[in-house]
N, C-alpha and C positions, 0 to 999 in steps of 0.2 A: 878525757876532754869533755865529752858528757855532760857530767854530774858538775864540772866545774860550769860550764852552760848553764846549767840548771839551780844551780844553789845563784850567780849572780842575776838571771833573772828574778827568781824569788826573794834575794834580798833588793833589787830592786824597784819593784812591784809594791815589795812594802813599808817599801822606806819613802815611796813616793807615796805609799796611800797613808802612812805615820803625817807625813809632812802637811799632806793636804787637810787631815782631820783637826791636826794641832793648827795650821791657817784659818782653818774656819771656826774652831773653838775659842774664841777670845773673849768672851764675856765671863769665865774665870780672872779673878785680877791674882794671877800666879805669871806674869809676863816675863818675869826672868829667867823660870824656870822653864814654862813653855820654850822660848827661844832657843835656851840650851839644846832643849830637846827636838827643836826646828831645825838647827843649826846640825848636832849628830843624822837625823834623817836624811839632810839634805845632801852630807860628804858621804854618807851611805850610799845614795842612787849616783851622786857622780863616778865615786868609785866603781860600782858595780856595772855603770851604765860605760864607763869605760875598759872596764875586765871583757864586758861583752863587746864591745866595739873591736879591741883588741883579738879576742879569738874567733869574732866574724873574720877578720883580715884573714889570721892566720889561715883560718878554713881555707880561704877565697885565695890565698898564696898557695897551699899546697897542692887543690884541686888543677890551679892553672900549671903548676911543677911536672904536673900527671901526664 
């Protein structure tokens, strides 16, 4: 349970620092591409940021089981 903690934090850490770098980058005129790649970052951290939201619960369900 750990390591699974740990890898969705870190992917979402940089899937929001991806996202925000390619937000602030815009004076390349590659906009489509960018987007793509705005778009992949951003279901990155939703997901991630739901993986963790989901095994906070769990935690916090078995803790109170105890």
């Amino acid at each position: 349970m750990n390591w699974l903690m740990r890898v969705s934090v870190v992917t979402f850490i940089i899937s929001l620092g991806a996202w925000a770098l390619i937000a602030v980058w815009t004076i390349v005129d590659v906009n489509d591409l960018l987007l793509t790649w705005q778009r992949i970052a951003v279901v990155l951290a939703v997901v991630s940021g739901l993986a963790m939201l989901a095994l906070l619960v769990y935690r916090a369900w078995d803790q109170l089981g105890r």
